[in-house]
N, C-alpha and C positions, 0 to 999 in steps of 0.2 A: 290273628287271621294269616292265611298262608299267603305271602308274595305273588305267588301265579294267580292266586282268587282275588285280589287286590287288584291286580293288574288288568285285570279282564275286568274288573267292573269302574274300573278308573275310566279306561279307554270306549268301553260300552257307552259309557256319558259322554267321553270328547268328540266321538263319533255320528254320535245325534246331535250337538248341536253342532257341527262342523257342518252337517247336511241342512240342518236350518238357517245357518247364519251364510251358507252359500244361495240357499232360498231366496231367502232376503235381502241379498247384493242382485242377484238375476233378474229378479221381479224388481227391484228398483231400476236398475238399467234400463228392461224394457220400456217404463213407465215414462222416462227420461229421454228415450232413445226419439220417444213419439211428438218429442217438441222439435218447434220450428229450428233447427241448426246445418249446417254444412255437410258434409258426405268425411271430411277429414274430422269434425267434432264426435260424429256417431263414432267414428272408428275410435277417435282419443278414447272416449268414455268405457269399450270394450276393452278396450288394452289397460286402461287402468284396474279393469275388476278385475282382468288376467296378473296383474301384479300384484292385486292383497294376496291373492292366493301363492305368489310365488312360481305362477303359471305357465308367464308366456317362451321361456326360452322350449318349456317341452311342446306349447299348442303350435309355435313355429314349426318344430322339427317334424311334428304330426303331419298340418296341413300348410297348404299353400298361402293364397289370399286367405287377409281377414274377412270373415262373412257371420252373420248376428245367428246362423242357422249354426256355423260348425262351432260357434263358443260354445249354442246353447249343449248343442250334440256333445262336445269335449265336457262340459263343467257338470252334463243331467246324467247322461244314461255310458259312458265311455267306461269300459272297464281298463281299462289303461291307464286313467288315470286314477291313480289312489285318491285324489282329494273331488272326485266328484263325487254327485247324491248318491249315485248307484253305486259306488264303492265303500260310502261311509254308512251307508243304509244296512249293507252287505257285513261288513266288518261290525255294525253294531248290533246285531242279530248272532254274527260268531262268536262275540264275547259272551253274549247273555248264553247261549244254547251252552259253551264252557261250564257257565257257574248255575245251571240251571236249579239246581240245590239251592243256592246261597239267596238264590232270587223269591219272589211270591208266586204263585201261579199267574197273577191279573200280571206282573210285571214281563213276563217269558212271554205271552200270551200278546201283552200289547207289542212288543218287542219282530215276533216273529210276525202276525197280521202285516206290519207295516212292509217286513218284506217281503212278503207275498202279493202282497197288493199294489206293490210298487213297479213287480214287475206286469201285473196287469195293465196298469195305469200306462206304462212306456210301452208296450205292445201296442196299443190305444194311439189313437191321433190327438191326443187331449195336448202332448206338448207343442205341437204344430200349427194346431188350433186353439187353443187357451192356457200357455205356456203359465198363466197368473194362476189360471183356476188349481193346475199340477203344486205350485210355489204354495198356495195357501193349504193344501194337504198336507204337502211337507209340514210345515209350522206348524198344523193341527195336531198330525201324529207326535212332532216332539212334546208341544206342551203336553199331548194325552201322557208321553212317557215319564214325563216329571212330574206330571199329577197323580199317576196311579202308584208310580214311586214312594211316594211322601204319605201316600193316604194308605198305604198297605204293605208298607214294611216297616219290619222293627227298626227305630233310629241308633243301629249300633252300627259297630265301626263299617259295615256293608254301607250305607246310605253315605255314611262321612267321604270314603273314595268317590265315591258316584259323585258326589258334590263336588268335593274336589275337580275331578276330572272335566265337568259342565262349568266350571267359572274360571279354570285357569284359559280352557278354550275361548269362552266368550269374553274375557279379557283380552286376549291376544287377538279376536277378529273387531273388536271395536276400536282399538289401539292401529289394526291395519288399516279400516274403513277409512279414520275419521284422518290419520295421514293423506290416504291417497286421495281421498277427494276434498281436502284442503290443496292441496297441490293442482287438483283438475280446475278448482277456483280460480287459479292466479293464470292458468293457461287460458282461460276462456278470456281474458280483455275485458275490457270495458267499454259496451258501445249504446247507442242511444236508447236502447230497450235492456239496459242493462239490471237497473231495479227488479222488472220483471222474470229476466232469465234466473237472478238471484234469489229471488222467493222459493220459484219452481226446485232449484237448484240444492238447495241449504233444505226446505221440507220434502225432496225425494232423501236427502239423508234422513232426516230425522224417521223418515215413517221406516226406512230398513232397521233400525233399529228399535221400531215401534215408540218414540219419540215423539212426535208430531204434538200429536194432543195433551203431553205433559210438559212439553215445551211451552203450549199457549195457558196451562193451568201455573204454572211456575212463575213466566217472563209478561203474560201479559200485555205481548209489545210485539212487533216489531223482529223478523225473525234476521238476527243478524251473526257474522260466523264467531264470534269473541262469544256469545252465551251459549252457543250448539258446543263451541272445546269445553265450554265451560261446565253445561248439563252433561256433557258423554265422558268428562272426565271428573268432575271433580263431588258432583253431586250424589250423598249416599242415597237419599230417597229416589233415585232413580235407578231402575233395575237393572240397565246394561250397562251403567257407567265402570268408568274403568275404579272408581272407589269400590263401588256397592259389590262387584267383582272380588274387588280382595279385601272385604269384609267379607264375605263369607270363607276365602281363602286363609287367613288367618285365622276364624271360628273352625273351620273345621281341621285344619293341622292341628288346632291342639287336642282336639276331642280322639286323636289317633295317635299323637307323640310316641316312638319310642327314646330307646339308651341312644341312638345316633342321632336324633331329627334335630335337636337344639340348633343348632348352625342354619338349616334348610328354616325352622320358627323363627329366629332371628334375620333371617332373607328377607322371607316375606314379611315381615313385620317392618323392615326397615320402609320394604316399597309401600308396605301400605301407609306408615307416618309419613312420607314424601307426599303421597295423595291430600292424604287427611290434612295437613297441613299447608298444601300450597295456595298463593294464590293466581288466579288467572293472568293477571296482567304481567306476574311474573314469570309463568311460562311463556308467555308469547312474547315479553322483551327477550328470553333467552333463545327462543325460536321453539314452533311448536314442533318441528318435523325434530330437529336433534332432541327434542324431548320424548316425542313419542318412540322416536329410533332406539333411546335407549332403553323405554320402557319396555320394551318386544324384544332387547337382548336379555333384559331382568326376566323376564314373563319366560321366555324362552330356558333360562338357565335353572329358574324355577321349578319347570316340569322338570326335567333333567336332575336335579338334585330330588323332586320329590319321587322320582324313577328309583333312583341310585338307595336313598332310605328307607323305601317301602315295597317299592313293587319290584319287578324285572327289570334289570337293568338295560339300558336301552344299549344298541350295537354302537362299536365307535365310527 
């Protein structure tokens, strides 16, 4: 397969879930935002999500005050910013429209509806008035795009980047999640209704991640933050984990190996034995944050190496 046709359907996949897995950070804020807390905690909580994304030095420079309306505005519909919906919606439509060849018809087809329809949707008053109702489309059209994916294309080296491309991203945005909002944990205190705020708190994570309910099929118990690092990191039968992530990223590097990848297979191979082998209590004696810190320099070096062996190389 040619490098430029790789590249574009690498990033066609990063790009979708990039706008899903921002979905799902937005829509949990909101959700969050609506509990009993302070005018300085709502703001903590906005400024954290502006940080998974790497955000807030540009949303500073953009706008003035912090306000729940200009995040929404800067992270939904802002063409300015490259890592909002409307730009990775936009850019995941330009990769597909590129390889429209390479792709199925039901693939291009679901591909372009989403943005078209997204920009209806933002025309609309839906995000001002049901900001969740907008959030759950998102997520609808991505799963439809990995569904129609899988069910109607040939599984050759075409589907293997697209994979690629869809798990190194959602590695990297679970890896950021479950950082920042361990860290928003330790800022919130401990005060007499604290039990309660921590339920709310630890199952608005889990449901961004769609967790929630495999957490209570799994644990059982008691939702406390040692088995949420534990389920988002270590657990393969769970879909977003950072394992089940690079089991599919080691499966599908090799099903594409060339004469250069050996070194980029032995990368990821090495992070995925770290997963597969760790245990919890020993990442968290080691610290979880310089754990996952290093995890998202790997994650990061990883797409970078799998740029540099396969696809287009990325600009210095």
């Amino acid at each position: 397969m040619l490098s430029r046709t790789a590249d574009h359907l690498f990033w066609m996949a990063r790009y979708t879930e990039r706008a899903e897995n921002t979905a799902r950070m937005l829509d949990v804020n909101i959700q969050t935002s609506m509990l009993p807390q302070s005018a300085e905690d709502a703001e903590r909580g906005w400024r954290a999500m502006l940080g998974i994304s790497e955000l807030q030095s540009a949303f500073d420079h953009q706008y003035g005050l912090l306000t729940k309306k200009d995040v929404l505005d800067f992270m939904v519909r802002d063409p300015m910013n490259p890592s909002s919906i409307a730009s990775c919606l936009k850019e995941a439509r330009e990769n597909a429209r590129a390889v429209r060849g390479t792709l199925t018809t039901e693939v291009w087809e679901t591909q372009n509806a989403t943005w078209l329809d997204m920009q209806d949707r933002l025309s609309d008053t839906v995000l001002e008035n049901d900001p969740s109702q907008f959030f759950e489309w998102v997520k609808y059209r991505s799963h439809l795009s990995r569904g129609v994916t899988l069910g109607t294309m040939l599984k050759d080296e075409a589907v293997h980047f697209i994979r690629l491309g869809t798990f190194i991203e959602r590695a990297d945005n679970t890896a950021r999640i479950l950082d920042v909002k361990f860290h928003g944990a330790k800022d919130n205190g401990r005060g007499s209704d604290s039990l309660q705020r921590d339920f709310y708190y630890w199952a608005a994570l889990l449901r961004s991640v769609s967790g929630f309910e495999i957490y209570r099929k799994v644990y059982r118990d008691v939702i406390t933050p040692e088995r949420v690092a534990e389920l988002l990191m270590l657990r393969g039968d769970m879909p977003r984990s950072l394992l089940a992530c690079m089991d599919e990223v080691v499966a599908n590097l090799k099903e594409v190996r060339n004469d250069v990848s050996a070194d980029t297979e032995r990368f990821a191979g090495k992070l995925h034995a770290e997963l597969q082998f760790a245990r919890i209590e020993e990442i968290l004696a080691e610290g979880l944050h310089d754990n996952l810190t290093r995890f998202l320099e790997n994650i990061f070096d990883l797409g970078n190496r799998v740029s540099r062996d396969f696809l287009v190389p990325l600009a210095a």
